[in-house]
N, CA, C and O atoms as a Tripos MOL2 file, in Angstrom:
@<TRIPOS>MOLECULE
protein
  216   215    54     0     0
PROTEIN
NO_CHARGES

@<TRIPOS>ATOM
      1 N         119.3110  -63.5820 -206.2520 N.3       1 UNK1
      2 CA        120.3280  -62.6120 -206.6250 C.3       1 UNK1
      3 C         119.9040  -61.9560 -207.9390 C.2       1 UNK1
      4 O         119.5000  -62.6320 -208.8850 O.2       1 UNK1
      5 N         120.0080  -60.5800 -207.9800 N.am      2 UNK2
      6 CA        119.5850  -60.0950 -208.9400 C.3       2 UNK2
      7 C         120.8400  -59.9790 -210.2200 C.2       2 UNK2
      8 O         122.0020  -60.1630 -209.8570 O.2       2 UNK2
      9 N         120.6380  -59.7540 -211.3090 N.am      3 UNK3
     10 CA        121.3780  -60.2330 -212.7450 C.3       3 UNK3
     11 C         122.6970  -59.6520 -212.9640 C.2       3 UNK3
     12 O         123.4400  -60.0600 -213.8560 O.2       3 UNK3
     13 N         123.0150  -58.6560 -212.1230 N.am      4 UNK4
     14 CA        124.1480  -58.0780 -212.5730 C.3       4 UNK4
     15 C         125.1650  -58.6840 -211.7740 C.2       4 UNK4
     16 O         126.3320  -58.7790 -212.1550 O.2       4 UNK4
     17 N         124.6050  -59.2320 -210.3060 N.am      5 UNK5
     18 CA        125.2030  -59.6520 -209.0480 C.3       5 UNK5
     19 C         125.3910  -61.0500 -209.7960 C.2       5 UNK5
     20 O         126.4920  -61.5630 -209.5950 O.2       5 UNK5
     21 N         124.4250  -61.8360 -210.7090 N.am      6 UNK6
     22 CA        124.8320  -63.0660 -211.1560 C.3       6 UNK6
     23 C         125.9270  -63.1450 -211.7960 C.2       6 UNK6
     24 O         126.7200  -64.0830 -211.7070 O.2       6 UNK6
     25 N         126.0900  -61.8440 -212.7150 N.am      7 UNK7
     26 CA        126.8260  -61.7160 -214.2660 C.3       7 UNK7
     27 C         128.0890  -61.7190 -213.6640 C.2       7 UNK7
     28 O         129.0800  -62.2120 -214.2040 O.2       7 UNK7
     29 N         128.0880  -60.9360 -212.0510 N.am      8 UNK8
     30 CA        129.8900  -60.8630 -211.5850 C.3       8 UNK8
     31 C         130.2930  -62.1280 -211.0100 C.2       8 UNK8
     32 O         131.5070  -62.3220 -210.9380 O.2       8 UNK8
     33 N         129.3460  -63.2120 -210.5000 N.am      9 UNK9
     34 CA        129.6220  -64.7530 -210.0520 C.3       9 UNK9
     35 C         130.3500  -65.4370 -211.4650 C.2       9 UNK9
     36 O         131.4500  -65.9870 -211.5070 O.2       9 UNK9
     37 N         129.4350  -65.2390 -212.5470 N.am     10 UNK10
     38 CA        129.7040  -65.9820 -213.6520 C.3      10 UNK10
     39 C         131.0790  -65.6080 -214.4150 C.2      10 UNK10
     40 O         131.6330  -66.5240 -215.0240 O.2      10 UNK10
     41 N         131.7310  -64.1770 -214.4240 N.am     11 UNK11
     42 CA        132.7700  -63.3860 -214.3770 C.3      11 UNK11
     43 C         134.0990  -64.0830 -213.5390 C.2      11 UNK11
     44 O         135.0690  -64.7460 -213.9060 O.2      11 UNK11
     45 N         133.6020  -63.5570 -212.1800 N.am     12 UNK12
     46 CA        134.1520  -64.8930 -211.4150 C.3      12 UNK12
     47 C         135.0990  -66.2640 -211.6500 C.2      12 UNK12
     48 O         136.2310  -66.7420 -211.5820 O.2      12 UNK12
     49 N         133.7810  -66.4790 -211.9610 N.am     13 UNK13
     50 CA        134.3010  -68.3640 -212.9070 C.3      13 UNK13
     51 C         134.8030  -68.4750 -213.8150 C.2      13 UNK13
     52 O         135.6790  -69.3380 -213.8690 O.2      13 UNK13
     53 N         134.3990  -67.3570 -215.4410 N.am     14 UNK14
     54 CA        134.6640  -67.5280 -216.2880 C.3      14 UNK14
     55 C         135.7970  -66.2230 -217.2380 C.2      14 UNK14
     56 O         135.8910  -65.8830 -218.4180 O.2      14 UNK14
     57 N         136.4640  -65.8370 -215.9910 N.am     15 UNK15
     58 CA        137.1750  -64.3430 -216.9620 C.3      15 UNK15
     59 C         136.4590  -63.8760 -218.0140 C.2      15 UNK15
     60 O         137.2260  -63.7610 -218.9710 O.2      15 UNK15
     61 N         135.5100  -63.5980 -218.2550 N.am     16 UNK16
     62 CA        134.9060  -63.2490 -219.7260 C.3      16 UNK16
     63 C         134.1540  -62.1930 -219.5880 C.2      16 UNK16
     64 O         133.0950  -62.2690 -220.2110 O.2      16 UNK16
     65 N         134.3720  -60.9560 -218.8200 N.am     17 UNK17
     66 CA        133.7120  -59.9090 -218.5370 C.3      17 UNK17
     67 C         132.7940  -59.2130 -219.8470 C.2      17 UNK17
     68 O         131.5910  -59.0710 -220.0650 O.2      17 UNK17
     69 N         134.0100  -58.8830 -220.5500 N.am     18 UNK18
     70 CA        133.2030  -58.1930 -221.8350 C.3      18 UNK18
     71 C         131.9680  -59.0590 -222.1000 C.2      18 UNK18
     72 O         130.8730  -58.5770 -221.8090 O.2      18 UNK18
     73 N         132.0350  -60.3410 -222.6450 N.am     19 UNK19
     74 CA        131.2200  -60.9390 -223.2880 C.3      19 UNK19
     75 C         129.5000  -61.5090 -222.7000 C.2      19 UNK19
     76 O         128.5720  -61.9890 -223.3520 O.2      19 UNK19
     77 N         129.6740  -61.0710 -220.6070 N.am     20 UNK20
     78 CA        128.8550  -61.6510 -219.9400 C.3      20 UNK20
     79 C         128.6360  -60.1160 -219.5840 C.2      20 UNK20
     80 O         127.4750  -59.7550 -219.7760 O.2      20 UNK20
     81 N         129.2580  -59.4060 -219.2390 N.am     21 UNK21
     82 CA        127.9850  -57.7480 -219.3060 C.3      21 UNK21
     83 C         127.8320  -57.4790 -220.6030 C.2      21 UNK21
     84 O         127.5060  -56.2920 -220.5830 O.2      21 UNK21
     85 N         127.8630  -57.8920 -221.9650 N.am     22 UNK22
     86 CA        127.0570  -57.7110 -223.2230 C.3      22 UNK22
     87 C         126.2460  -58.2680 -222.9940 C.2      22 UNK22
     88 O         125.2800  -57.5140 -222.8840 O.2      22 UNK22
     89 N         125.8970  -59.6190 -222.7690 N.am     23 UNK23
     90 CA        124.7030  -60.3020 -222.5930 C.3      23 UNK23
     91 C         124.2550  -59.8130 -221.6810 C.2      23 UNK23
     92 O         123.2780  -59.2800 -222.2040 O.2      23 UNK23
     93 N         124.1970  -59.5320 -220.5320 N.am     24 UNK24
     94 CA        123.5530  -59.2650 -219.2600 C.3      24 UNK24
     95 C         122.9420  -57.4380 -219.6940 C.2      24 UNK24
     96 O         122.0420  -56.9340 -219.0230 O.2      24 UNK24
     97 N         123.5240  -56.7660 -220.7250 N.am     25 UNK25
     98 CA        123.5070  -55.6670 -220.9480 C.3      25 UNK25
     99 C         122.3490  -55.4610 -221.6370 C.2      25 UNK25
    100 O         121.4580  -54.6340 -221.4420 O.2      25 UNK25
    101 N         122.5470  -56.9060 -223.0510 N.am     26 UNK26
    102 CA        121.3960  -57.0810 -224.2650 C.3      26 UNK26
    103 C         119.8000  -57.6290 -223.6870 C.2      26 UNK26
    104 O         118.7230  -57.6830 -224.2800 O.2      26 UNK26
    105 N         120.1630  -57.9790 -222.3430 N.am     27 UNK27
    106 CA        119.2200  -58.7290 -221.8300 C.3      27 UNK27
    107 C         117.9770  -57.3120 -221.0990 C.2      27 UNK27
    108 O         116.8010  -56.9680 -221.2140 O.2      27 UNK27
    109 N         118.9700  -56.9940 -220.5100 N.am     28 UNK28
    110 CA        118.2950  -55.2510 -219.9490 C.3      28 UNK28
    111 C         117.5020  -54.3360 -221.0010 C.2      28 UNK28
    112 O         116.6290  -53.5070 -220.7430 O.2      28 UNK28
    113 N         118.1130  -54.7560 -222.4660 N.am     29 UNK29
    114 CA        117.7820  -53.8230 -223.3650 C.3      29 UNK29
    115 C         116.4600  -54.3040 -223.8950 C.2      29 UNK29
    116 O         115.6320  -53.5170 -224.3540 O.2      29 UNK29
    117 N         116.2850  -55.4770 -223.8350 N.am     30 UNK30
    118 CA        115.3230  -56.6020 -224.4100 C.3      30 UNK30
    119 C         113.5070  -56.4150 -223.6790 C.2      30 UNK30
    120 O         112.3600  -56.1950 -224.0700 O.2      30 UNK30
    121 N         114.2100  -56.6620 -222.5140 N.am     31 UNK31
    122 CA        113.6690  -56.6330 -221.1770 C.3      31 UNK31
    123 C         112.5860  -54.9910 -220.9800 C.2      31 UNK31
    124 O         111.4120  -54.7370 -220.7120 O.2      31 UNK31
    125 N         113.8600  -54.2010 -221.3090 N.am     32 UNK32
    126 CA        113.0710  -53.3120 -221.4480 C.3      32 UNK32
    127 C         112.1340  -52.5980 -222.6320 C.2      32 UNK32
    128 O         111.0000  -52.1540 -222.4530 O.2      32 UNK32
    129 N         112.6760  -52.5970 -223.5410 N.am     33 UNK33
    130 CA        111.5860  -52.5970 -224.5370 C.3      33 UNK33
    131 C         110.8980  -53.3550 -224.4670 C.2      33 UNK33
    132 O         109.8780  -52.6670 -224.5050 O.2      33 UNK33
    133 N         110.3810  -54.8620 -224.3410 N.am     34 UNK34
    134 CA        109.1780  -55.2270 -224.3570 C.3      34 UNK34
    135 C         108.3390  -54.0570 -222.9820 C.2      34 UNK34
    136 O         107.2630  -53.4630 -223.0540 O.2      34 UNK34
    137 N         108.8580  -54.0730 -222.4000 N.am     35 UNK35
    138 CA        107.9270  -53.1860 -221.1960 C.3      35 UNK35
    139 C         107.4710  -51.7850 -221.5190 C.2      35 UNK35
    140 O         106.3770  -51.2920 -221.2420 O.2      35 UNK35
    141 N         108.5440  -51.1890 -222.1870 N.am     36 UNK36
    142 CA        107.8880  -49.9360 -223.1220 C.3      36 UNK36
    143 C         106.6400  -50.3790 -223.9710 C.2      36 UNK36
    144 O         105.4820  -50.0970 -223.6640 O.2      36 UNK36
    145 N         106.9500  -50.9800 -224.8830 N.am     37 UNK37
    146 CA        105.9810  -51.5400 -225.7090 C.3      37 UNK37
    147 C         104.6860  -52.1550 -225.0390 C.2      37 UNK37
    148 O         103.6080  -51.8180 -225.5310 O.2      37 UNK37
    149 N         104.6880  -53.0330 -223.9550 N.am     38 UNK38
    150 CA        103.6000  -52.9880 -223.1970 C.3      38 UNK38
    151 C         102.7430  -51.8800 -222.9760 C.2      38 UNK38
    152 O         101.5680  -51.7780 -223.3310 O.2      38 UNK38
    153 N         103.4790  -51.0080 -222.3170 N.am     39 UNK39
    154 CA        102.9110  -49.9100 -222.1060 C.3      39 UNK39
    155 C         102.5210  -48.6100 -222.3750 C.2      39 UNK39
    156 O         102.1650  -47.6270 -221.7240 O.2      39 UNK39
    157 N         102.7840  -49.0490 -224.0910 N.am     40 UNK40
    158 CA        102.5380  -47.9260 -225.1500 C.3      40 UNK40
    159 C         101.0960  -48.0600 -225.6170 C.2      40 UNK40
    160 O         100.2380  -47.2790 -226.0300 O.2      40 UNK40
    161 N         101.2160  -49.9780 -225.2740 N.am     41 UNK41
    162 CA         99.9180  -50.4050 -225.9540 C.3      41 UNK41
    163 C          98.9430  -50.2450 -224.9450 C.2      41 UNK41
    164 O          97.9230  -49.7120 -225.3820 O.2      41 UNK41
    165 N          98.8950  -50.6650 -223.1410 N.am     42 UNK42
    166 CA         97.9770  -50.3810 -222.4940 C.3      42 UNK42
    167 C          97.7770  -48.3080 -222.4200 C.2      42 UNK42
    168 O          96.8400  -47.7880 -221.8150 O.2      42 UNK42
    169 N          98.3590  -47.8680 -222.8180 N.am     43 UNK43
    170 CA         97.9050  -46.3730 -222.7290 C.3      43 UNK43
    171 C          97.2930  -45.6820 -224.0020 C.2      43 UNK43
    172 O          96.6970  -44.6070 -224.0700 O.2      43 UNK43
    173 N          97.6710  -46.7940 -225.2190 N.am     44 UNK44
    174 CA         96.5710  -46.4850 -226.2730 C.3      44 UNK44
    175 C          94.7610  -47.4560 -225.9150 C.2      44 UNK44
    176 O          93.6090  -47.1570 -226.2300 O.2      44 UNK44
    177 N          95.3860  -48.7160 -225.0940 N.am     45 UNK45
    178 CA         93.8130  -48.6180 -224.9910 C.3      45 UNK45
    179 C          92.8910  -48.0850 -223.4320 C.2      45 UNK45
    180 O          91.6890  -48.1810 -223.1840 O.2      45 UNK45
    181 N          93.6640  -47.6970 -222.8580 N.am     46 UNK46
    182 CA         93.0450  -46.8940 -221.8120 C.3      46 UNK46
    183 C          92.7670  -45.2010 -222.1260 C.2      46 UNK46
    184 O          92.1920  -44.4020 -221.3870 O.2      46 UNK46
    185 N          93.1930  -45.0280 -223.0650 N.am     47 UNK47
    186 CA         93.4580  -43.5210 -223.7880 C.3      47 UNK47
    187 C          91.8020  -42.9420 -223.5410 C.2      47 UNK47
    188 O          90.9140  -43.5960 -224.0860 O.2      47 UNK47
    189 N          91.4730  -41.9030 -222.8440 N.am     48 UNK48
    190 CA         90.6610  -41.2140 -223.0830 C.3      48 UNK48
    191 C          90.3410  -39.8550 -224.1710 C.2      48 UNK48
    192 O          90.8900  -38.7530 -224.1800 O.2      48 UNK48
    193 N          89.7670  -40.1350 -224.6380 N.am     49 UNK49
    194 CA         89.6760  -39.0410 -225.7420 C.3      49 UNK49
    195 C          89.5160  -37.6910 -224.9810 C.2      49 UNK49
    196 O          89.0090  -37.6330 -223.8600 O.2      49 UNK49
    197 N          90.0380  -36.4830 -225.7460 N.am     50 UNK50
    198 CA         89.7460  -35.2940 -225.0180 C.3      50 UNK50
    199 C          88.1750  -34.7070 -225.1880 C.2      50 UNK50
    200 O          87.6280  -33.9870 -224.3520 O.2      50 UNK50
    201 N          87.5520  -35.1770 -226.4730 N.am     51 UNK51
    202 CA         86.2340  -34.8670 -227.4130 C.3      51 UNK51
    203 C          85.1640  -35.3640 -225.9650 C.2      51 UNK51
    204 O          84.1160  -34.7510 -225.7570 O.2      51 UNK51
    205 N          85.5060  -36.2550 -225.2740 N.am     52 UNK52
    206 CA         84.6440  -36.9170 -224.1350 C.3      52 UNK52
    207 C          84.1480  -35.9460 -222.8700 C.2      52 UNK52
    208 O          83.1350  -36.0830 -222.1830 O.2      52 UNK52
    209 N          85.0710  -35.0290 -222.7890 N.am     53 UNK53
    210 CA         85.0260  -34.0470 -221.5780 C.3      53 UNK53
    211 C          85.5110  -34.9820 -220.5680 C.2      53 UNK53
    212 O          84.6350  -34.8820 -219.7090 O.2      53 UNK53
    213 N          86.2940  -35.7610 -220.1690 N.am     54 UNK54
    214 CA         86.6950  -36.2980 -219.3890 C.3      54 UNK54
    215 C          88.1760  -35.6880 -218.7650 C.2      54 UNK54
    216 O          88.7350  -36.2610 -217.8300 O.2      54 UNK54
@<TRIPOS>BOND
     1     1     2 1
     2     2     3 1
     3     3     4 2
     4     3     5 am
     5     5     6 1
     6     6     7 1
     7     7     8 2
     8     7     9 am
     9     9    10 1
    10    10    11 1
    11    11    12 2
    12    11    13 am
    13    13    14 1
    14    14    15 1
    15    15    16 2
    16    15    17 am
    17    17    18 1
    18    18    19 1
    19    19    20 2
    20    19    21 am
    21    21    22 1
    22    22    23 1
    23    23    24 2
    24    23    25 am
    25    25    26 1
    26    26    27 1
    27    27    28 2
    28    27    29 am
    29    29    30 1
    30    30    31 1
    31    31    32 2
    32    31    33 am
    33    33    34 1
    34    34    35 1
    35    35    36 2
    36    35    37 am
    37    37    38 1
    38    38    39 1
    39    39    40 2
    40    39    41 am
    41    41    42 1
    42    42    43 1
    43    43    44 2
    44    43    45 am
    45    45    46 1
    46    46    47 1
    47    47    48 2
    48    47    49 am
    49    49    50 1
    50    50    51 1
    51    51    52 2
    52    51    53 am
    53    53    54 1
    54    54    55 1
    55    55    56 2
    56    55    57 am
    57    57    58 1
    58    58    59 1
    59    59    60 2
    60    59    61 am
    61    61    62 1
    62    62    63 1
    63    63    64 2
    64    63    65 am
    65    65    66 1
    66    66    67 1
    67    67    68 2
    68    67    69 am
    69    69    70 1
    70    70    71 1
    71    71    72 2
    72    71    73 am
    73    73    74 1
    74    74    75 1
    75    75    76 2
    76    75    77 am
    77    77    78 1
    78    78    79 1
    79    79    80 2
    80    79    81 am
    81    81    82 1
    82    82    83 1
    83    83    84 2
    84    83    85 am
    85    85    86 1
    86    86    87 1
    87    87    88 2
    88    87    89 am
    89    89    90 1
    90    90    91 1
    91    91    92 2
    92    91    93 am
    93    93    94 1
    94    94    95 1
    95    95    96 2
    96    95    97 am
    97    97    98 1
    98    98    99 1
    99    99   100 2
   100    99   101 am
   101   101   102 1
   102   102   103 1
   103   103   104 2
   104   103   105 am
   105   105   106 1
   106   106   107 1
   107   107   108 2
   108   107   109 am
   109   109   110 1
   110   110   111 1
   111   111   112 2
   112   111   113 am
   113   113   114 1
   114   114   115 1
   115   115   116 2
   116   115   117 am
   117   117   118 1
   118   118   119 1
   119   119   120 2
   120   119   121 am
   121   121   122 1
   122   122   123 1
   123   123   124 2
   124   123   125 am
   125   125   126 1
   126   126   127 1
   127   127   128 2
   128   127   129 am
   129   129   130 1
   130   130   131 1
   131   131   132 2
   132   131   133 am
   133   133   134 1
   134   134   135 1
   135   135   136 2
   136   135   137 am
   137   137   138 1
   138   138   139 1
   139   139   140 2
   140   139   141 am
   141   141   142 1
   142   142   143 1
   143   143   144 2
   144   143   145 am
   145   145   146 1
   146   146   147 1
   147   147   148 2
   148   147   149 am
   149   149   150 1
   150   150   151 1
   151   151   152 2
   152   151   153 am
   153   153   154 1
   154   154   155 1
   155   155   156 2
   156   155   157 am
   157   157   158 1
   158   158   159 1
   159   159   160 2
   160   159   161 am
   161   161   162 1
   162   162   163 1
   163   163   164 2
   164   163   165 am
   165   165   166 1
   166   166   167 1
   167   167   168 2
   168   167   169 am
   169   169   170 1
   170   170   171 1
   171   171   172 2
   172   171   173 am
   173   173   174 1
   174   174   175 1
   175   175   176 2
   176   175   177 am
   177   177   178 1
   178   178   179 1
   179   179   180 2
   180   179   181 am
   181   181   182 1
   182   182   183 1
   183   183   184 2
   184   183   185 am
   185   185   186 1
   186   186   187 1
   187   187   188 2
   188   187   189 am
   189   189   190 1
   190   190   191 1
   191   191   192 2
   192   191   193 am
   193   193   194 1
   194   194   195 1
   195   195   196 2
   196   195   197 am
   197   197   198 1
   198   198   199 1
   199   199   200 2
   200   199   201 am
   201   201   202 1
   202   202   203 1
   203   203   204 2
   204   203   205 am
   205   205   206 1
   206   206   207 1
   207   207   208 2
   208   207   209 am
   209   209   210 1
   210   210   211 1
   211   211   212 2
   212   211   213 am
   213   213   214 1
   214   214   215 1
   215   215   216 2
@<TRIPOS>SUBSTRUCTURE
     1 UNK1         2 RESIDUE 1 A UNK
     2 UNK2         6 RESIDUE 1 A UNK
     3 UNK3        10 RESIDUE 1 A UNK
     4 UNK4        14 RESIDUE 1 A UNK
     5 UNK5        18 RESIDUE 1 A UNK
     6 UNK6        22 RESIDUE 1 A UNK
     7 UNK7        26 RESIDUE 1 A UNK
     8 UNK8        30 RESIDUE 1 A UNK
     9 UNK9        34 RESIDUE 1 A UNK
    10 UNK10       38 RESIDUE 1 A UNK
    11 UNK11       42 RESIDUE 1 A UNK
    12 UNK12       46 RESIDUE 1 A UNK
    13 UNK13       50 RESIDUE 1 A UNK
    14 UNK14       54 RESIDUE 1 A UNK
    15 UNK15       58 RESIDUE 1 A UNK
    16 UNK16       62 RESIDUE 1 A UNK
    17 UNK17       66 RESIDUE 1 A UNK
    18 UNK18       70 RESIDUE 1 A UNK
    19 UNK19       74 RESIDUE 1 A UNK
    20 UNK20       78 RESIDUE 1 A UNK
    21 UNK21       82 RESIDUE 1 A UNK
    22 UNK22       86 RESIDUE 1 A UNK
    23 UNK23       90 RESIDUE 1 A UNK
    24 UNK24       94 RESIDUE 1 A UNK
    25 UNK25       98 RESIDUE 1 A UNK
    26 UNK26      102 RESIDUE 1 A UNK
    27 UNK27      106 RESIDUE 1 A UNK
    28 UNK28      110 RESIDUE 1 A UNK
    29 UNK29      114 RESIDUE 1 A UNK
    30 UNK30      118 RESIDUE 1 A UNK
    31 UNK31      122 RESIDUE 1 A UNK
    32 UNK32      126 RESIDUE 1 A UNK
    33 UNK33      130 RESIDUE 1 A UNK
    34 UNK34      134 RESIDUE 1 A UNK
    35 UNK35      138 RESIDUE 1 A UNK
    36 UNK36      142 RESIDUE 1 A UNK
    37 UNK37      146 RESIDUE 1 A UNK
    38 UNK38      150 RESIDUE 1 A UNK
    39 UNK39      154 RESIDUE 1 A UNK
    40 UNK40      158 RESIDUE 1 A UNK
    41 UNK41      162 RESIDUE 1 A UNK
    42 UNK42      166 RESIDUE 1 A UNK
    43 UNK43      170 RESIDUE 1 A UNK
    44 UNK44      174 RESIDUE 1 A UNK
    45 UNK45      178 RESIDUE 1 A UNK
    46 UNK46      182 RESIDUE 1 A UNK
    47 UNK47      186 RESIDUE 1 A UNK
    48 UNK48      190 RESIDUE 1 A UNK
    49 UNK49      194 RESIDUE 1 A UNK
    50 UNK50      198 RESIDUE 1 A UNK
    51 UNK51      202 RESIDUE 1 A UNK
    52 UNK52      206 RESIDUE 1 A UNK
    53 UNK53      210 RESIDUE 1 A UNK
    54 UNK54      214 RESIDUE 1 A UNK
């Protein structure tokens, strides 16, 4: 089950909506910046220079 489908089980159980889509929210945010950042860094080192004629 994917995280948001978890966050409404755990909702579910625990009335605590606000506090379990913040986390589930902070988690997305997390999640995704490291993956930006991954891929800021593999496109600076795959970076072809334009000076190359490539």
């Amino acid at each position: 089950m994917e995280l948001t489908g978890m966050a409404r089980t755990i909702i579910a159980r625990t009335y605590l909506p606000v506090e379990i889509f913040f986390a589930v929210g902070m988690f997305y945010l997390v999640m995704t910046f490291v993956l930006v950042q991954g891929f800021r860094l593999l496109e600076k080192l795959l970076r072809v220079d334009a000076s190359q004629g490539r």
